[in-house]
C-alpha positions in Angstrom: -33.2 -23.3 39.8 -31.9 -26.0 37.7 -28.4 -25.2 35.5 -30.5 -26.0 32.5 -32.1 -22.5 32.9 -29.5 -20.7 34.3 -27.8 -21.4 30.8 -31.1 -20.3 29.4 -31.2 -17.1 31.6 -28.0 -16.2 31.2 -28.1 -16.6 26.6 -31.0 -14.6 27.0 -29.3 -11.9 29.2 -26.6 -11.9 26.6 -28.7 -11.4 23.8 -30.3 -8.3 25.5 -27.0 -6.8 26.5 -26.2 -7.0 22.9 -29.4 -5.7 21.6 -28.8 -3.0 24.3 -25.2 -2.3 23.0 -26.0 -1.7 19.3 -29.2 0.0 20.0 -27.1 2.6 22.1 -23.9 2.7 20.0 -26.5 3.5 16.7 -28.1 6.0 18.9 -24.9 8.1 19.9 -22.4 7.7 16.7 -25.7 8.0 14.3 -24.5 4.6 12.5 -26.3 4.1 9.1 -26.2 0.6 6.9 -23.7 0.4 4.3 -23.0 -1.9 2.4 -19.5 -3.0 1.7 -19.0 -1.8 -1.4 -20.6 1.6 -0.7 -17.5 1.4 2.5 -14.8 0.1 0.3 -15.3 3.3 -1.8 -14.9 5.9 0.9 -12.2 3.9 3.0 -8.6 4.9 2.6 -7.6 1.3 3.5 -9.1 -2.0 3.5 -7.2 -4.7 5.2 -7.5 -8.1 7.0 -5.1 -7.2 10.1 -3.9 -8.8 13.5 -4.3 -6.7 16.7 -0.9 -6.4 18.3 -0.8 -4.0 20.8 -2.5 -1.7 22.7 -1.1 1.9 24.5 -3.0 4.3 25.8 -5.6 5.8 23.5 -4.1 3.6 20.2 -4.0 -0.1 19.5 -1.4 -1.1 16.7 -2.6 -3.4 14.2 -0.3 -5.4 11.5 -2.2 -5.9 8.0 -1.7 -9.8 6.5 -4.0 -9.2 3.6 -4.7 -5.9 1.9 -7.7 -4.9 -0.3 -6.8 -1.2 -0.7 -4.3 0.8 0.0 -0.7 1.6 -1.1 1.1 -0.5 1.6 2.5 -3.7 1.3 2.0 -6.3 3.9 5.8 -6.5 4.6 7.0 -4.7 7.9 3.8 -2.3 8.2 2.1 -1.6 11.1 -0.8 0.3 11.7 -1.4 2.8 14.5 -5.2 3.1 15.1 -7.0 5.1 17.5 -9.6 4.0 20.0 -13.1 5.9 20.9 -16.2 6.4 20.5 -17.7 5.1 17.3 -14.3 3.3 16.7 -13.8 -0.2 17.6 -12.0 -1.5 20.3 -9.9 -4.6 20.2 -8.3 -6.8 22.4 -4.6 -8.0 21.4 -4.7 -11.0 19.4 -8.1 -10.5 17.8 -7.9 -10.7 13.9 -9.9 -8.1 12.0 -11.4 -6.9 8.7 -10.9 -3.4 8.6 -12.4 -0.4 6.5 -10.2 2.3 7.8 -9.4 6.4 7.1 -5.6 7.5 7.0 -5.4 10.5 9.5 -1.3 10.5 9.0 -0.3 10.0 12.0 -2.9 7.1 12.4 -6.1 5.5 11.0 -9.7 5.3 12.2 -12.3 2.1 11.9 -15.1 2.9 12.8 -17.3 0.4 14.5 -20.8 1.6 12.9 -19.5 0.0 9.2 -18.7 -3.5 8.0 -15.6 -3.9 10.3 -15.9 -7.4 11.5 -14.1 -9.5 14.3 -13.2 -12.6 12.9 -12.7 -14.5 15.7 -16.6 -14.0 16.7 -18.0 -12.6 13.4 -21.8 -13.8 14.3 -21.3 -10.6 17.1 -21.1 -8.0 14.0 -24.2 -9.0 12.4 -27.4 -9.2 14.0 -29.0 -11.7 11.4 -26.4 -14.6 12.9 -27.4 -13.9 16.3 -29.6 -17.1 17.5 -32.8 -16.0 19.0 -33.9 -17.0 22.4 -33.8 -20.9 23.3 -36.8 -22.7 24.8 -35.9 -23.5 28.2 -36.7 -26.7 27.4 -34.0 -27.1 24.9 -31.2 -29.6 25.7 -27.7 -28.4 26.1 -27.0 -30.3 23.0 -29.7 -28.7 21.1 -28.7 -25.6 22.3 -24.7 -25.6 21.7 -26.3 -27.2 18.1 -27.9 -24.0 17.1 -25.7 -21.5 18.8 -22.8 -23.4 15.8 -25.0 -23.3 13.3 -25.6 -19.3 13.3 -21.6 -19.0 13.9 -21.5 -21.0 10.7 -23.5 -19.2 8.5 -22.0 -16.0 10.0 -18.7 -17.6 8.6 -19.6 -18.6 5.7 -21.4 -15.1 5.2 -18.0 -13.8 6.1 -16.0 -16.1 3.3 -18.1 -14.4 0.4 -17.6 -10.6 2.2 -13.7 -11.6 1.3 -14.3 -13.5 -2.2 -16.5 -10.2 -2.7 -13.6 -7.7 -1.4 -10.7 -10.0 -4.1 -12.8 -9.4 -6.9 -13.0 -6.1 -6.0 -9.3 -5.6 -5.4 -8.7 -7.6 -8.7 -11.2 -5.4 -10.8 -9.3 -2.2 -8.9 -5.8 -3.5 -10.4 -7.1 -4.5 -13.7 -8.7 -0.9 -14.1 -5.1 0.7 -12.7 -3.5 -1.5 -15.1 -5.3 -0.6 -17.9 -4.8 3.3 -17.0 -1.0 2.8 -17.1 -0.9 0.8 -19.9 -3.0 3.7 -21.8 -0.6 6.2 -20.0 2.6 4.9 -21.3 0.6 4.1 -24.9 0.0 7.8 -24.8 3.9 8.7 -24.0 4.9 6.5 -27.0 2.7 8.1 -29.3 3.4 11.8 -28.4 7.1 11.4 -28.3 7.0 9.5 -32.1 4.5 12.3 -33.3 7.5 14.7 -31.8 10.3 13.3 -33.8 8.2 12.9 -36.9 7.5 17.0 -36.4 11.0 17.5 -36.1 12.2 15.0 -39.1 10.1 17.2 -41.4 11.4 20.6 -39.7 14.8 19.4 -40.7 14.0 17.8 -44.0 12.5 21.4 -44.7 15.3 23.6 -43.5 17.9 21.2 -45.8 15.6 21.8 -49.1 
C-alpha cells in the first residue's frame, strides 16, 4: 500500500472517529442545537480564555476577552471542572467559553457553542472536509483540508463580531438603566424638597 492511501485511510478513519465521537457524546449528555444567542442568554459568563492548568478533576482557565460577566480581565482566573458533557482541554489551548458560575467553579459544557480556537473546524461539523478521493494529490488534499479550516475561521471571526455587538448592546441597555436610575433619584429628591419648601412656607403663614 502506497503512502498516498494510507494518508487517505488514515483522513477517512479520522473523520469516522469524529463522527463516532459526536454521535456518542449527543447520545449520552442529550445535546440540543443552540444558537449562540439563545446560549449567551442563559450563560453566567462568556469569555475568550487561555487554558492554564490542569489538577485533578478542574482545569484553571484565565479570561483575555470578556462578553459577560462581572469580572474584569485583570488577575482572574477561572476554576472549571472537567466531565462528562463538559469539555476537556489541554494546557495552552485558547477557548471561547459559554460557562455557569457554580461558586466555587464554572461549567462549559461541551454540547453548546464552546469552541477551541486553535482547531475550531473540530467544533462544527459543516467545516469538516468530506472524504478525499484516493486519487487526490497530497497537494490537493492539504489544499482542501485549509480551505474548510478557513472558513471555519472566518465563521469563527463573525461568532466574535456577533458576541461585541452583543456585549456593546448589553452595556448600552445597562447604561441607559442607570442613567434612568439616577434621573429618577434626581427627580424624587427635588420633588422632596419642593414638598417640604411649601410645608414650611405654610407653617410660617
Amino acid at each position: 500500500m502506497n503512502g498516498r492511501n494510507m494518508m487517505t485511510i488514515t483522513y477517512k478513519n479520522t473523520i469516522l472517529l469524529l463522527l463516532l465521537f459526536i454521535g456518542v457524546k449527543t447520545y449520552s449528555c442529550d445535546c440540543k442545537t443552540i444558537t449562540i444567542s439563545e446560549e449567551f442568554k442563559i450563560s453566567d459568563m462568556v469569555f475568550l480564555g487561555e487554558v492554564i492548568k490542569k489538577e485533578g478533576d478542574f482545569f484553571y482557565i484565565k479570561p483575555y476577552e470578556v462578553f459577560k460577566g462581572h469580572h474584569t480581565i485583570k488577575d482572574v482566573v477561572f476554576k472549571a471542572l472537567l466531565g462528562d458533557c463538559l469539555i476537556n482541554p489541554k494546557c495552552g489551548e485558547r477557548w471561547l467559553a459559554f460557562a455557569n458560575d457554580l461558586h466555587d467553579y464554572i461549567e462549559i459544557s461541551s454540547c453548546g457553542n464552546a469552541t477551541n480556537l486553535d482547531i475550531p473546524f473540530l467544533n462544527n461539523m459543516n467545516f469538516i472536509p468530506p472524504p478525499i478521493s484516493e486519487n487526490a494529490s497530497k497537494e490537493m488534499q492539504l489544499l482542501l483540508e485549509n480551505s474548510y479550516k478557513n472558513k471555519a475561521y472566518n465563521h469563527f471571526l463573525v461568532e466574535m463580531n456577533h458576541l461585541r455587538s452583543i456585549r456593546m448592546s448589553e452595556s448600552l441597555l445597562n447604561l441607559k438603566k442607570e442613567v434612568q436610575y439616577k434621573f429618577n433619584i434626581v427627580i424624587g429628591l427635588f420633588s422632596l424638597s419642593v414638598i417640604l419648601l411649601v410645608v414650611l412656607i405654610l407653617r410660617k403663614k
